[in-house]
VEXPAZA-362455 format. One record per residue: residue number from 1; residue in one letter; x, y negated, z of N, C-alpha, C in turn. Coordinates in Angstrom, 3 decimals, decimal comma. Example, Ala and Ser with C-alpha at 12.3 -4.5 7.8 and 13.67 -1.06 7.14 Angstrom:
// residues 2
{k = 1 r = A n_px = 13,190 n_py = 5,690 n_pz = 7,800 ca_px = 12,300 ca_py = 4,500 ca_pz = 7,800 c_px = 13,200 c_py = 3,300 c_pz = 7,800}
{k = 2 r = S n_px = 12,850 n_py = 2,250 n_pz = 7,080 ca_px = 13,670 ca_py = 1,060 ca_pz = 7,140 c_px = 12,900 c_py = -0,030 c_pz = 7,870}
//
This chain:
// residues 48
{k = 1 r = X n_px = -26,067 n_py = 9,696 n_pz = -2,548 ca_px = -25,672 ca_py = 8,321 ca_pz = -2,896 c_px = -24,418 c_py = 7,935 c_pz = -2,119}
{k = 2 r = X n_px = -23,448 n_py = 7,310 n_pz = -2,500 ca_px = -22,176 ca_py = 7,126 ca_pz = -1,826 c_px = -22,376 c_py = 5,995 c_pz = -2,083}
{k = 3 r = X n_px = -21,996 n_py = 5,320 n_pz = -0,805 ca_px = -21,979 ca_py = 3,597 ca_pz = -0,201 c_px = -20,715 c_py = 3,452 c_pz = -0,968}
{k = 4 r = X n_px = -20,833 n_py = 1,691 n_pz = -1,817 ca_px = -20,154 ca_py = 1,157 ca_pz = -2,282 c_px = -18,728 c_py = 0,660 c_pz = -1,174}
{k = 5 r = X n_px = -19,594 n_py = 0,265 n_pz = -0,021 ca_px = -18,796 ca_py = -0,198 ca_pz = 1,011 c_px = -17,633 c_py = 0,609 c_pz = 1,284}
{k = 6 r = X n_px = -18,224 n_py = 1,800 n_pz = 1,755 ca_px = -17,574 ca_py = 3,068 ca_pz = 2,129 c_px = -16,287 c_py = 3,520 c_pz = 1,084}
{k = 7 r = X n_px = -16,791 n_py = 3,368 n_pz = -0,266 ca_px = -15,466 ca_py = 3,604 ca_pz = -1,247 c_px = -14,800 c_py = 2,499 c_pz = -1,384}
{k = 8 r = X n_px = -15,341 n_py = 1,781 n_pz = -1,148 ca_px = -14,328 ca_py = 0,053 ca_pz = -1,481 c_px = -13,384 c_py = 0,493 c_pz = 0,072}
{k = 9 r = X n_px = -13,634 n_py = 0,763 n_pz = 1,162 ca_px = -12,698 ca_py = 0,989 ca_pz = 2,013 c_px = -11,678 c_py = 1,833 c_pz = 2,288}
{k = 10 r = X n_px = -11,917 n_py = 2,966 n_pz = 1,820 ca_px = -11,568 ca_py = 4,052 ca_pz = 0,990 c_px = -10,597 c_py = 3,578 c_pz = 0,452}
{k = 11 r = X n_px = -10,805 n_py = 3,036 n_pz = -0,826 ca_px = -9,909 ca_py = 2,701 ca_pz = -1,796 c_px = -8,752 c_py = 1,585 c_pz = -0,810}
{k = 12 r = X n_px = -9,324 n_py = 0,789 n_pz = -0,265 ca_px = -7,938 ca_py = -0,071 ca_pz = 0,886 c_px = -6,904 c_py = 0,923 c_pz = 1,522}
{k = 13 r = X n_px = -7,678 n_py = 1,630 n_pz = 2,323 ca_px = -7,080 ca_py = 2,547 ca_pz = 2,858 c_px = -5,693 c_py = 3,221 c_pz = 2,176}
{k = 14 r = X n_px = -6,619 n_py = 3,987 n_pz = 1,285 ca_px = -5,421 ca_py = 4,646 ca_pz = 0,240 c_px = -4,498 c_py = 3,872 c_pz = -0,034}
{k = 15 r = X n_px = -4,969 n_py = 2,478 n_pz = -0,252 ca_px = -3,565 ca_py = 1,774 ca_pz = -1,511 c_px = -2,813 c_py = 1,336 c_pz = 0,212}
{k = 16 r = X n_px = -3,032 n_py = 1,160 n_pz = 0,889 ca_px = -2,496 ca_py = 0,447 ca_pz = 2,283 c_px = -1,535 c_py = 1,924 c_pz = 2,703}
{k = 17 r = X n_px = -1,780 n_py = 2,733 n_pz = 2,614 ca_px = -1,196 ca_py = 4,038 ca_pz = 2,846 c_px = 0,057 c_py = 3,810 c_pz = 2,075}
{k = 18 r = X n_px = -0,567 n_py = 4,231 n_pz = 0,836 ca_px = 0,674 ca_py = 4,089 ca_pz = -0,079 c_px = 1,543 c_py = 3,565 c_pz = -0,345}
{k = 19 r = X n_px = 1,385 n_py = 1,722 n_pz = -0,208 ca_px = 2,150 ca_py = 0,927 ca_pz = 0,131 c_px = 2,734 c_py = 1,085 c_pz = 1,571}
{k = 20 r = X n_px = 2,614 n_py = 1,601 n_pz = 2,323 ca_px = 3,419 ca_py = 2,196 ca_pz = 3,862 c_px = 3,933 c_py = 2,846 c_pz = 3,694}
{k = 21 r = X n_px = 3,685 n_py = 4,174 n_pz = 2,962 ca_px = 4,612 ca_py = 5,006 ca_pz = 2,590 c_px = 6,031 c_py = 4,760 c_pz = 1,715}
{k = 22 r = X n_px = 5,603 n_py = 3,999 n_pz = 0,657 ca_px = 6,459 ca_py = 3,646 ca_pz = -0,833 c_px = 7,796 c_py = 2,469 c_pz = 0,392}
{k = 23 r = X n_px = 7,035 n_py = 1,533 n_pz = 1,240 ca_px = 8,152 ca_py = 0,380 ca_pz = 2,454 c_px = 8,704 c_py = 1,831 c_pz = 3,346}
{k = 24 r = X n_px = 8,295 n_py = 2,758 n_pz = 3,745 ca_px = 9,144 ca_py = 3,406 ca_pz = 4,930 c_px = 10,040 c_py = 4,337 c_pz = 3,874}
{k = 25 r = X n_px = 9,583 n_py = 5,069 n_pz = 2,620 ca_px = 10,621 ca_py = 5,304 ca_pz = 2,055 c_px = 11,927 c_py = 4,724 c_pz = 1,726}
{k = 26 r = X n_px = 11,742 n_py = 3,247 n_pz = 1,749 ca_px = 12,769 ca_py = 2,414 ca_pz = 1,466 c_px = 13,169 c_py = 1,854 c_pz = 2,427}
{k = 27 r = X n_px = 13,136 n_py = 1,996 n_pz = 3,941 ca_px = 13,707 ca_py = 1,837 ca_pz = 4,928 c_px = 13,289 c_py = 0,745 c_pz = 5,622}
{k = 28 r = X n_px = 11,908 n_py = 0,290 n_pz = 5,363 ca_px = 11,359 ca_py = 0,121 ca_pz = 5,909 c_px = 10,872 c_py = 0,312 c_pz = 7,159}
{k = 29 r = X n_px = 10,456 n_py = 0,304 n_pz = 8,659 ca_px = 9,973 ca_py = 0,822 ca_pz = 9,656 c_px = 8,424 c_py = 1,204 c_pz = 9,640}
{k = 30 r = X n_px = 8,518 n_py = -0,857 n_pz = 9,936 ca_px = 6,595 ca_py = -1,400 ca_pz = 10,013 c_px = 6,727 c_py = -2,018 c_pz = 8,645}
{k = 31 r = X n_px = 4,985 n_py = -1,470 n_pz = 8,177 ca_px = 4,548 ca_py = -2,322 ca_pz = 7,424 c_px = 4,243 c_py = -4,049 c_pz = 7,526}
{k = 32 r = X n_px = 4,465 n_py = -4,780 n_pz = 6,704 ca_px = 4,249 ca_py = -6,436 ca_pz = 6,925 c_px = 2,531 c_py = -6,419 c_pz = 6,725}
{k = 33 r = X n_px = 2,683 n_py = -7,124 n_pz = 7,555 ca_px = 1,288 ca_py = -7,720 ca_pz = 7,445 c_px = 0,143 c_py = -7,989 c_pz = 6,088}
{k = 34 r = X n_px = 0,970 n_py = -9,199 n_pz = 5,405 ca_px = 1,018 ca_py = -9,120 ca_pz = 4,182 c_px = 1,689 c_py = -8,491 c_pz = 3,131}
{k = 35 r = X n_px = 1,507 n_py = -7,158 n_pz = 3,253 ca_px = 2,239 ca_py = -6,425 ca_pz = 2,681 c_px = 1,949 c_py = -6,081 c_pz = 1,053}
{k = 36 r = X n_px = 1,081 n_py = -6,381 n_pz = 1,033 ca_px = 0,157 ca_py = -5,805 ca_pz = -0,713 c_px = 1,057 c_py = -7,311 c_pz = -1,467}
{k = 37 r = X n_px = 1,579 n_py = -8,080 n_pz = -1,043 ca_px = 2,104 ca_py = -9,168 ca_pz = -1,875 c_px = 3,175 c_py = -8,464 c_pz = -2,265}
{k = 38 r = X n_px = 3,458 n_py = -7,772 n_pz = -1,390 ca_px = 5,501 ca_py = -7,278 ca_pz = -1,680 c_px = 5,517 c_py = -5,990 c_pz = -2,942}
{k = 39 r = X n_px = 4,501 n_py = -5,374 n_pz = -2,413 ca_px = 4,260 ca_py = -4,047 ca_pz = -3,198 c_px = 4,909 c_py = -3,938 c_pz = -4,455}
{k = 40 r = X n_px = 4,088 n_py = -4,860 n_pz = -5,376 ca_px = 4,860 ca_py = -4,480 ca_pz = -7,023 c_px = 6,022 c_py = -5,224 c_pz = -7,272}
{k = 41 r = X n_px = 6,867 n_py = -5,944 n_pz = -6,453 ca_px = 7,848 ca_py = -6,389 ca_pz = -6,366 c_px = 8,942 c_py = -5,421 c_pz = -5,529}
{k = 42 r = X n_px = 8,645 n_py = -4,427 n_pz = -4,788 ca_px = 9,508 ca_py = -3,348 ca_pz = -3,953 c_px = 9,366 c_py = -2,166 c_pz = -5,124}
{k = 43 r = X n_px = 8,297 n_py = -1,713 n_pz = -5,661 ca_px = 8,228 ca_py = -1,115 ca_pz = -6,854 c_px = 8,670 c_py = -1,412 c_pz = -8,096}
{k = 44 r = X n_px = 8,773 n_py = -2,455 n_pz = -8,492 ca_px = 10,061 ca_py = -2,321 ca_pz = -9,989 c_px = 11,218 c_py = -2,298 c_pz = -8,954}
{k = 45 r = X n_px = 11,577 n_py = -2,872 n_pz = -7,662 ca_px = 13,152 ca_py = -2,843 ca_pz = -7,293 c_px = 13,158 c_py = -1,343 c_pz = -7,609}
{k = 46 r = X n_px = 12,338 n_py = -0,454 n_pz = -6,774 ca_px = 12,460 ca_py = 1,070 ca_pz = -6,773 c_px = 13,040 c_py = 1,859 c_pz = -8,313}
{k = 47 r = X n_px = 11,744 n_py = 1,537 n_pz = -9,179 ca_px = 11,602 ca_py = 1,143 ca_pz = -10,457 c_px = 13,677 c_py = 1,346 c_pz = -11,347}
{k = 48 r = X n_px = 14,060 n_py = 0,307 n_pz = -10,324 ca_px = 15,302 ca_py = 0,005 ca_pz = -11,580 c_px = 16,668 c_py = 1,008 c_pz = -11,219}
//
């Protein structure tokens, strides 16, 4: 049985990764705090 909890954190993790990765590719350093706001807005910039 795999804890819901456990994959719901999981899944943060990953997308929090990714979004760190996708800001330091773009010259980024540190991630913002509130960073999941910026995300699909740094991604279409990437995007265009």
């Amino acid at each position: 049985m795999i804890d819901p909890l456990l994959t719901y954190v999981e899944q943060r993790l990953s997308r929090d990764l990714d979004a760190a990765l996708t800001l330091r590719s773009l010259g980024f350093a540190r991630p913002l705090p509130h960073m999941r706001r910026y995300v699909p807005r740094v991604r279409l910039r990437a995007a265009r």
